[in-house]
Backbone bond lengths (Angstrom), bond angles and torsions (degrees), N, CA, C in turn:
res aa  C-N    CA-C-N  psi(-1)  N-CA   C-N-CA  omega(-1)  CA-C   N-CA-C  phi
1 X - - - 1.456 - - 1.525 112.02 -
2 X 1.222 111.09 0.25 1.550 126.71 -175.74 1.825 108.89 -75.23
3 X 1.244 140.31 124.11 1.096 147.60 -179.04 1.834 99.38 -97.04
4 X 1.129 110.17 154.47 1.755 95.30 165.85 2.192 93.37 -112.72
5 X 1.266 121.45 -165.12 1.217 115.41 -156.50 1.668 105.15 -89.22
6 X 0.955 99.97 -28.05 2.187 115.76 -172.61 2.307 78.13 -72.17
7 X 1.115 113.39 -82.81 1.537 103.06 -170.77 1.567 107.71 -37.14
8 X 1.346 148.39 -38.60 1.386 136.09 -151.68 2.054 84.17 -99.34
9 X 1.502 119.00 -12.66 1.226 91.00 175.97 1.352 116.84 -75.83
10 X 1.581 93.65 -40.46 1.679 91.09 176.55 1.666 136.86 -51.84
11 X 1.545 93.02 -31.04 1.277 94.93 173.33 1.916 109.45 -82.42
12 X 0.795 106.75 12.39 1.740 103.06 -177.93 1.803 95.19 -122.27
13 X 1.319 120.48 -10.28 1.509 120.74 158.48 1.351 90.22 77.90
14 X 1.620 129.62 50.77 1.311 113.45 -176.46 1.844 96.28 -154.05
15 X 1.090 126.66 -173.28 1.697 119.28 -166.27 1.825 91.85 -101.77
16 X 0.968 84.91 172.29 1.910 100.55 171.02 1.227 121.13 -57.45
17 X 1.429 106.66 -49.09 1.601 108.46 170.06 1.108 134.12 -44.62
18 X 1.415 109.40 -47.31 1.758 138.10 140.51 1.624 108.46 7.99
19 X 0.909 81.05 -99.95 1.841 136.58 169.11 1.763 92.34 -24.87
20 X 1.189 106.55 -94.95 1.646 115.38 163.94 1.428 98.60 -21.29
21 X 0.731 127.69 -89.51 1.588 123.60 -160.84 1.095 133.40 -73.35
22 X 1.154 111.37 19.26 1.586 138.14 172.68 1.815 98.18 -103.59
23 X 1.168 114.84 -29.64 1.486 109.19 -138.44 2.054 74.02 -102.83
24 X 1.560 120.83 -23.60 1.350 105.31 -176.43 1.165 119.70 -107.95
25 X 1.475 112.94 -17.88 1.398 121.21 166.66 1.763 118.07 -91.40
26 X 1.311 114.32 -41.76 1.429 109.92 -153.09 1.863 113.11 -104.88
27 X 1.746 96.24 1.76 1.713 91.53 -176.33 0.977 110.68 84.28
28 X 1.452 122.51 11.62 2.016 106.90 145.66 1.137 137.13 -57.06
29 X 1.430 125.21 111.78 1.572 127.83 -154.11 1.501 100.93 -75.35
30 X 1.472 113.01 106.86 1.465 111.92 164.71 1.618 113.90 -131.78
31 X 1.004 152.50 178.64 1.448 171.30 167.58 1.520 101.28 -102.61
32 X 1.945 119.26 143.01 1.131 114.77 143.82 1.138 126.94 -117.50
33 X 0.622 125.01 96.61 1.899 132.76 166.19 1.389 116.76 -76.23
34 X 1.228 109.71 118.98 1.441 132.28 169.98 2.055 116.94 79.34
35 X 0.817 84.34 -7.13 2.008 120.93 -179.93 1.523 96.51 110.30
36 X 1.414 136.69 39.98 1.224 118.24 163.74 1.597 98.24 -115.84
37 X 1.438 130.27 162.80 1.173 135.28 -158.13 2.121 90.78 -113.48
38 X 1.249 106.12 146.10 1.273 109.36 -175.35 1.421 105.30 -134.59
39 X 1.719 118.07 130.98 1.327 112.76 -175.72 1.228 108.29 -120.42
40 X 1.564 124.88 147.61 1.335 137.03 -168.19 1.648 89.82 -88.45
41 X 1.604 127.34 128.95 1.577 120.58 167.31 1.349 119.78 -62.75
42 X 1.714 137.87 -20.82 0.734 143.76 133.86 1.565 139.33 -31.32
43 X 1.527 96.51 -40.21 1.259 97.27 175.77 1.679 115.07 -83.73
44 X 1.633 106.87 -14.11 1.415 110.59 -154.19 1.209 83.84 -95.64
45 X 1.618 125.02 -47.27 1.973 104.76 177.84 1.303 118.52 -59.47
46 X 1.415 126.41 -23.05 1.539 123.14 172.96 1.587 110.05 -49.75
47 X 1.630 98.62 -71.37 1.293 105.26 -157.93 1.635 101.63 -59.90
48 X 1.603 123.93 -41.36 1.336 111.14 179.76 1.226 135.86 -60.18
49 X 1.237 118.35 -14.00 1.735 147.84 -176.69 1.171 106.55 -86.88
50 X 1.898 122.83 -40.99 1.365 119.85 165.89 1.578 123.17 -60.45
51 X 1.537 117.81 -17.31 1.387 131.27 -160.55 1.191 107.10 -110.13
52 X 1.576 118.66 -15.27 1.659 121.00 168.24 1.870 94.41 93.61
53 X 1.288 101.91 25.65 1.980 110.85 -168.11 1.470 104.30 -76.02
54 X 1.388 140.61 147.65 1.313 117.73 150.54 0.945 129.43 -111.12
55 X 1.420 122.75 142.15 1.973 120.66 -153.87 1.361 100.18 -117.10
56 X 1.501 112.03 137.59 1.770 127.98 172.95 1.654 90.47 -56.72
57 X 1.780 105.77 134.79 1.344 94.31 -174.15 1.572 98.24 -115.12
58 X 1.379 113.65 39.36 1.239 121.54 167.44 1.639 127.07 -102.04
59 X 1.948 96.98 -1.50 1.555 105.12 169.96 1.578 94.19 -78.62
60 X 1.180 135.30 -22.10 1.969 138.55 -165.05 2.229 98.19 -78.02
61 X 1.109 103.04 -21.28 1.453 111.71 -174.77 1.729 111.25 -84.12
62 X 2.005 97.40 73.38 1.141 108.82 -178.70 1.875 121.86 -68.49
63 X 1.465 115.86 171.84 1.367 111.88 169.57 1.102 97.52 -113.64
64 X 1.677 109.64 128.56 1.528 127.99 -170.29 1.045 94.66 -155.17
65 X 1.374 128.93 79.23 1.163 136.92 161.65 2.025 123.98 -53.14
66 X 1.587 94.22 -39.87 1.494 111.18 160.11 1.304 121.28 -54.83
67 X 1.593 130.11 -40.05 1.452 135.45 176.87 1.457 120.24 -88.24
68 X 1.361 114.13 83.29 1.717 112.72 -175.09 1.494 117.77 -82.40
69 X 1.376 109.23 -24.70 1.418 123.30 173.93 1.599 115.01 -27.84
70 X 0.888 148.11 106.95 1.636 137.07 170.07 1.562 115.28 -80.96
71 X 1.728 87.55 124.44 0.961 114.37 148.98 1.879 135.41 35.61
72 X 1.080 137.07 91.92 1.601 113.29 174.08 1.352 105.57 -78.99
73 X 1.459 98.73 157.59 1.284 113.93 157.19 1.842 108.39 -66.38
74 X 1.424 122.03 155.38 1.348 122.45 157.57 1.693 127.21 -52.78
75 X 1.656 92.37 -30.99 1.764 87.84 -171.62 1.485 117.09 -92.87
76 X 1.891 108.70 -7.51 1.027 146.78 172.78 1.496 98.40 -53.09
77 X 1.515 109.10 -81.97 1.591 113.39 -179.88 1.157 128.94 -65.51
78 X 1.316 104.06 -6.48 1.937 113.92 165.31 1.179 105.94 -74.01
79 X 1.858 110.65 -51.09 1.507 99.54 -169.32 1.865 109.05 -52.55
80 X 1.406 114.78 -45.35 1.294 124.60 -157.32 1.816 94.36 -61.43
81 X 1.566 112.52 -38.12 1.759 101.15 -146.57 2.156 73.22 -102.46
82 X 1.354 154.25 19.90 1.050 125.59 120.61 1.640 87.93 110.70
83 X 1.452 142.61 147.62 1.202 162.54 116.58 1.564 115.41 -71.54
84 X 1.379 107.62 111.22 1.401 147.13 172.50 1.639 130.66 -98.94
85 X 1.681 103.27 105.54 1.563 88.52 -168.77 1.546 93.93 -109.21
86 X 1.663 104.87 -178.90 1.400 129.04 -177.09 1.717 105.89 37.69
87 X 0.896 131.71 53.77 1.794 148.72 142.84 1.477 102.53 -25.92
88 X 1.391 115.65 124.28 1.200 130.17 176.41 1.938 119.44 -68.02
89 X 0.781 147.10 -166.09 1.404 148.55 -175.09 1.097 142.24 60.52
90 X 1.128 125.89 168.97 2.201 140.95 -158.32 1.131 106.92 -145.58
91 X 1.267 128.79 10.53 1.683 117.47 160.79 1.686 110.90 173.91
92 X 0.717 117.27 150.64 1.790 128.42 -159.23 1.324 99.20 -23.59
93 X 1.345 117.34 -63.89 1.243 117.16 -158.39 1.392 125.66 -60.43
94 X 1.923 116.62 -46.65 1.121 102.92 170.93 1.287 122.74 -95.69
95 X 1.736 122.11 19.20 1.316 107.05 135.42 1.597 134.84 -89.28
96 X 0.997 123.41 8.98 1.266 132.07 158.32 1.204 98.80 -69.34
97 X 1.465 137.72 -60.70 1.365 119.70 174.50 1.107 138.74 -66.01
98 X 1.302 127.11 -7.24 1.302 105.82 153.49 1.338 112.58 -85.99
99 X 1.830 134.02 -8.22 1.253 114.82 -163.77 2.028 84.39 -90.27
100 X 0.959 125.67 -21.67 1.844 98.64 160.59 1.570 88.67 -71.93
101 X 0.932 153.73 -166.30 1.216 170.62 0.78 1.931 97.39 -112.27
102 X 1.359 102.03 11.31 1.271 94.53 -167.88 1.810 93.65 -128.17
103 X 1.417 108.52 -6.95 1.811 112.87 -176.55 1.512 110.11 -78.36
104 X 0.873 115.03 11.31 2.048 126.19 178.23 1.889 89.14 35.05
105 X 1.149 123.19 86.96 1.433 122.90 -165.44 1.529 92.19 -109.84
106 X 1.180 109.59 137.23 1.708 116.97 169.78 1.143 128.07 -49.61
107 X 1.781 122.44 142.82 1.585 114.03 -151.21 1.403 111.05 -72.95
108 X 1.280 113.64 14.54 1.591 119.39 -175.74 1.479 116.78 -105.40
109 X 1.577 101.85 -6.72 1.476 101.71 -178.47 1.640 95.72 -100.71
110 X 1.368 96.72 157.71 1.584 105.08 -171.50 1.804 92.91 -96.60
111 X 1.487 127.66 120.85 1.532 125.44 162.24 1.100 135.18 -39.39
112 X 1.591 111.62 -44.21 1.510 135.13 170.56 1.447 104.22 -64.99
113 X 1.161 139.62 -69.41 1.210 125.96 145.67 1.142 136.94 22.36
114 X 1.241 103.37 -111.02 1.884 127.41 154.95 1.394 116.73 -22.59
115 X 1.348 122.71 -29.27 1.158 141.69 160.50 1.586 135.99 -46.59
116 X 1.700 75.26 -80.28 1.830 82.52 158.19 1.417 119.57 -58.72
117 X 1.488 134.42 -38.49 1.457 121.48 177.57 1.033 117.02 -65.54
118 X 1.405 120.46 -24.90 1.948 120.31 161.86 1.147 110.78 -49.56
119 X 1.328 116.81 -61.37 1.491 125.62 -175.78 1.757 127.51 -66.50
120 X 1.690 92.72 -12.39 2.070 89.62 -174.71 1.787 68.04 -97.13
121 X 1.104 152.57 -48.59 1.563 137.50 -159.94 1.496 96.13 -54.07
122 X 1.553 129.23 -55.46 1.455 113.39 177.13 1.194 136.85 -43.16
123 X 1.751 105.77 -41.59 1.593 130.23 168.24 1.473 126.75 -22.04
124 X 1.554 77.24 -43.61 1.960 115.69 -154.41 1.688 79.60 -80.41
125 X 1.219 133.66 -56.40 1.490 151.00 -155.33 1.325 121.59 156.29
126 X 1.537 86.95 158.12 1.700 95.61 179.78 1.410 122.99 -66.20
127 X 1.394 120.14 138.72 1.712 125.62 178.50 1.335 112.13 -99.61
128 X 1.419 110.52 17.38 1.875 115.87 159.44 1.340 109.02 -80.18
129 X 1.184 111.28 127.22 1.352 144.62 160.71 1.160 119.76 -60.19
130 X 1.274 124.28 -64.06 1.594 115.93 -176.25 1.419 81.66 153.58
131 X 1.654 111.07 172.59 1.298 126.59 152.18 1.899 104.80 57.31
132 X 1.242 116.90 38.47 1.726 105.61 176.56 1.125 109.22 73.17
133 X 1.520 127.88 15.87 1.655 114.06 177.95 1.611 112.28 -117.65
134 X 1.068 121.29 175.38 1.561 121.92 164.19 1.597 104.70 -179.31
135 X 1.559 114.10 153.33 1.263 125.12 -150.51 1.691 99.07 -145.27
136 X 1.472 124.45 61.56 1.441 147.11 144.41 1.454 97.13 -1.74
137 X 1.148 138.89 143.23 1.154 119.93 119.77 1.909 99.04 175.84
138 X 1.272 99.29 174.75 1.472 109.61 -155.88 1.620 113.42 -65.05
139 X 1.355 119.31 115.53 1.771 104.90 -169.12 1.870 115.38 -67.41
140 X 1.038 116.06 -32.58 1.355 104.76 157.64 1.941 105.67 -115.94
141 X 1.513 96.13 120.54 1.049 131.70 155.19 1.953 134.68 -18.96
142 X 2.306 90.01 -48.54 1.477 90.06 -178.66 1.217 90.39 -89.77
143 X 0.857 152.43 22.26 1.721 146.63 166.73 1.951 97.26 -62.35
144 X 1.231 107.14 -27.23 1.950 103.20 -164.96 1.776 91.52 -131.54
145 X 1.032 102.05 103.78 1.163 126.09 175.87 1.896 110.79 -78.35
146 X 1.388 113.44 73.79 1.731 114.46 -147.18 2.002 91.13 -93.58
147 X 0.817 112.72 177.69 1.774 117.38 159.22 1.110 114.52 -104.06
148 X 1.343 101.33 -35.10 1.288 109.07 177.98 1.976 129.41 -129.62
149 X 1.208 100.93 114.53 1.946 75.91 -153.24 1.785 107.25 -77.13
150 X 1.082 109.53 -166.40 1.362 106.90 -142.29 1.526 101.27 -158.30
151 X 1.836 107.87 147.88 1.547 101.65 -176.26 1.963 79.01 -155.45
152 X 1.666 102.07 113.68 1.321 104.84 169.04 1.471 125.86 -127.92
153 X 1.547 100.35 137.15 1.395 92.33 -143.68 2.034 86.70 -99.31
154 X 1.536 100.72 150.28 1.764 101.16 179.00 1.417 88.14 -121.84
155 X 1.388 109.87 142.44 1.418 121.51 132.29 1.691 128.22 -89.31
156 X 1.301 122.82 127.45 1.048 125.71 -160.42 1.873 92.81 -83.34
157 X 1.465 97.41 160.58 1.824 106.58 -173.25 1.970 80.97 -90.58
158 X 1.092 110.08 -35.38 1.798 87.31 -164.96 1.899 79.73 -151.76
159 X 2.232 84.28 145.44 2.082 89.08 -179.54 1.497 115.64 -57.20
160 X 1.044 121.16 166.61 1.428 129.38 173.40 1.552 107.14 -138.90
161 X 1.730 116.04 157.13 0.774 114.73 -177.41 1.682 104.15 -93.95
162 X 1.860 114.72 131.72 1.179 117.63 159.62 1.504 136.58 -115.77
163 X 1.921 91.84 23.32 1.664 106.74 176.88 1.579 98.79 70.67
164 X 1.353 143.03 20.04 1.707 141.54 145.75 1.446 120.03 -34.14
165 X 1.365 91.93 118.23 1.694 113.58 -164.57 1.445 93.87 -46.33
166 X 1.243 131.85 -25.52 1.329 128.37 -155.06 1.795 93.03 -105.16
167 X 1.035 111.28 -14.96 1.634 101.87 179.07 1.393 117.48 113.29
168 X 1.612 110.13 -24.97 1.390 118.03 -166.02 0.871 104.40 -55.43
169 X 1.619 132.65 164.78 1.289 130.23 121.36 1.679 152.34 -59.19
170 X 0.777 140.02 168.26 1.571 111.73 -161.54 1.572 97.93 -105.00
171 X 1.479 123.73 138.93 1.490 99.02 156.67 1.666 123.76 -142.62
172 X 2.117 87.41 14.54 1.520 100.80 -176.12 1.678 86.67 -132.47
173 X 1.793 89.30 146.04 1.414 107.10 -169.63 1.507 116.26 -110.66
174 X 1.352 147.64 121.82 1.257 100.61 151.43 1.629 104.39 -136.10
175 X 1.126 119.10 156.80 1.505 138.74 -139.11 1.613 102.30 -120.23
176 X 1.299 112.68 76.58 2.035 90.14 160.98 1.222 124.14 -71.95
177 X 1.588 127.65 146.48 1.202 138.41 152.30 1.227 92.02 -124.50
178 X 2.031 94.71 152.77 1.889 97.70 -168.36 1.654 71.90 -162.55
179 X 1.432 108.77 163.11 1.391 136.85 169.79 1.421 109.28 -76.33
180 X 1.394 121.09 -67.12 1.512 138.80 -160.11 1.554 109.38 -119.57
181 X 1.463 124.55 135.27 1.291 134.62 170.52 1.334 96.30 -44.01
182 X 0.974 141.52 -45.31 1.988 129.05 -160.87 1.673 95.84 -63.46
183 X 1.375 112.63 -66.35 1.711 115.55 -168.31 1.765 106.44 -59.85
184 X 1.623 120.07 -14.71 1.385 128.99 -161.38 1.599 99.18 -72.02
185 X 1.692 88.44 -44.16 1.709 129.42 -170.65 1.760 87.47 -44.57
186 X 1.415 95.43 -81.81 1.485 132.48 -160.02 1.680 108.26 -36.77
187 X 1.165 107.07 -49.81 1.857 108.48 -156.91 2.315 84.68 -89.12
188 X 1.106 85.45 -43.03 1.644 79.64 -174.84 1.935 101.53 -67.85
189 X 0.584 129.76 -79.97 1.876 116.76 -175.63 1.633 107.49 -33.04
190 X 1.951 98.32 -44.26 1.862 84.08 162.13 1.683 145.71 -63.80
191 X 1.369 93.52 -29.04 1.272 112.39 -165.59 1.838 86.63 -87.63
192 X 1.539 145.80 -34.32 1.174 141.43 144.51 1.432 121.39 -16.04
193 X 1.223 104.64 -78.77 1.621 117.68 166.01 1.677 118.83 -44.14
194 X 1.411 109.25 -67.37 1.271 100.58 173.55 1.649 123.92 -27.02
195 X 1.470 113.61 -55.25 1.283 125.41 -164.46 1.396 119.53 -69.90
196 X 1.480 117.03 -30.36 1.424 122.35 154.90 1.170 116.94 -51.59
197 X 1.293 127.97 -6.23 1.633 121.35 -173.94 1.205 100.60 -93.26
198 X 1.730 119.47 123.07 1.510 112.66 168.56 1.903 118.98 -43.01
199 X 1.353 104.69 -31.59 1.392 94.98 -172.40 1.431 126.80 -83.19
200 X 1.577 115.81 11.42 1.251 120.69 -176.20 1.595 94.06 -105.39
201 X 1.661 123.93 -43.04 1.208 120.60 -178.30 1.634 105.87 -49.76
202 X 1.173 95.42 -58.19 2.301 103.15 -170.00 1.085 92.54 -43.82
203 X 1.411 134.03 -87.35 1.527 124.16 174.04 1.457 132.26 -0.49
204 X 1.482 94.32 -61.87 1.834 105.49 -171.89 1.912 87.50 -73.38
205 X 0.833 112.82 -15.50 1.666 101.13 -175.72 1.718 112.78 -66.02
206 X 1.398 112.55 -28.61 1.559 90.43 162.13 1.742 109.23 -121.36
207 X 1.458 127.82 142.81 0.991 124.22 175.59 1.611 146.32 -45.93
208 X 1.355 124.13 111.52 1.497 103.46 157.38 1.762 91.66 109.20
209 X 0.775 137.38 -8.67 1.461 140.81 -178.15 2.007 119.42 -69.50
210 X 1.528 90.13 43.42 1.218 106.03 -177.16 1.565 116.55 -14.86
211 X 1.165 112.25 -76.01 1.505 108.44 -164.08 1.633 115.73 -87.29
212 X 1.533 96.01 -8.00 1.662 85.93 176.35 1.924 95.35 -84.54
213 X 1.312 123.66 -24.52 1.569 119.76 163.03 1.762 113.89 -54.81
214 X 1.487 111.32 -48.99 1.499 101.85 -170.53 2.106 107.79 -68.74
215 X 1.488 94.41 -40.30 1.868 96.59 156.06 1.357 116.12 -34.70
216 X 0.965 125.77 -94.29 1.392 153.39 -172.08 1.967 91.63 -36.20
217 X 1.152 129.84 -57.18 1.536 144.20 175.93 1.827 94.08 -45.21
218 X 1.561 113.60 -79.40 1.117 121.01 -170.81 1.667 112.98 -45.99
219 X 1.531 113.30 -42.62 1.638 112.81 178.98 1.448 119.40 -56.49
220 X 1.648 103.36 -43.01 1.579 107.76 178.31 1.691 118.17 -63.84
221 X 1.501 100.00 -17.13 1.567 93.78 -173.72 1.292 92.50 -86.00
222 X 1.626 128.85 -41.96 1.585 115.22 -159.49 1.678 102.69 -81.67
223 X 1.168 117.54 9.67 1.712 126.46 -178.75 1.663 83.54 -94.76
224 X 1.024 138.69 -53.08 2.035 125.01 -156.61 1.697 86.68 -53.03
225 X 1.410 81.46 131.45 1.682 107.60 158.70 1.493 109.99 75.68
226 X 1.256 117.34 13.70 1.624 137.33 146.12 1.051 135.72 -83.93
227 X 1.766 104.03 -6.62 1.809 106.86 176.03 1.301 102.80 85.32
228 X 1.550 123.49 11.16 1.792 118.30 158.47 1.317 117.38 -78.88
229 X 1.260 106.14 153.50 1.617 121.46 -177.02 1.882 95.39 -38.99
């Protein structure tokens, strides 16, 4: 899952130097080993998604010969992980808890748990996006062993602060849980894309509008590879 710095330029459509100077000035999460700099793809769609960046989503097109399962759709794992309005809480933490208390998680996973890995992923940095949004969710993937993976979206009852590069406050959630890094990959570079589309933001602009959201979900998927935003 390791990128070296020349691959994460390409996928950011920009030169090496770029790249370099992102990684010493601006808080691009990379590793150096050996004096070469190493980037987690995870880390590179985060941080680029926080910056409004757009990433080749053909570095996310892992070889997993072990994972034959195909693919969800995004509106697929929304339907499954559920739209949630008026969300209880006043500051990261105890809304993270209710958004587990709201992931219907299998009786084998511990809640408290699930919890803390929300919360050491915040540690790491904020998962606000910009614009009232943020996207929680577990940094490694096989930690939640799901059947089915999952994308649930909260509306918060009142904003909270989630430290957003842009200042906002947060007051829309949405939460992956996934089985395997490939689908972890998959719904997050999707759920990326989606959000650049003016018509998913207008939507999220008033709360709880279930099916005009799973609409709006379904259009953007049958728009890829039509030349839509």
């Amino acid at each position: 899952m390791q990128l070296k710095a020349s691959d994460a330029a390409q996928a950011l459509h920009v030169d090496e130097k770029t790249v370099l100077r992102w990684i010493r000035n601006d808080k691009l999460p990379a590793e150096q080993i050996r004096g070469d700099y190493h980037i987690n793809r995870v880390d590179l769609l985060e941080w680029a998604t926080e910056r409004g960046i757009k990433v080749d989503p053909a570095i996310f097109e892992l070889d997993d010969s072990d994972d034959t399962r195909p693919l969800p759709l995004l509106s697929q794992a929304l339907e499954a992980g559920g739209i949630h309005c008026n969300v209880a809480g006043s500051d990261v933490q105890s809304v993270l808890q209710q958004v587990v208390d709201l992931l219907n998680l299998p009786e084998e996973l511990d809640p408290d748990f699930v919890l803390q890995v929300l919360l050491a992923r915040e540690a790491m940095g904020t998962t606000a996006v910009g614009d009232g949004i943020a996207i929680p969710h577990v940094r490694n993937p096989l930690l939640l062993r799901l059947p089915v993976p999952r994308v649930s979206l909260c509306f918060l009852a009142q904003p909270v602060d989630f430290g957003a590069l842009d200042g906002k406050p947060v007051q829309t959630l949405f939460t992956i849980t996934s089985p395997t890094v490939r689908t972890h990959l998959h719904l997050l570079s999707k759920l990326a894309y989606a959000l650049r589309d003016d018509r998913l933001r207008q939507v999220l602009k008033t709360p709880c509008q279930r099916e005009q959201i799973l609409a709006t979900l379904r259009q953007i998927e049958s728009d890829i590879g039509k030349g839509s935003p």
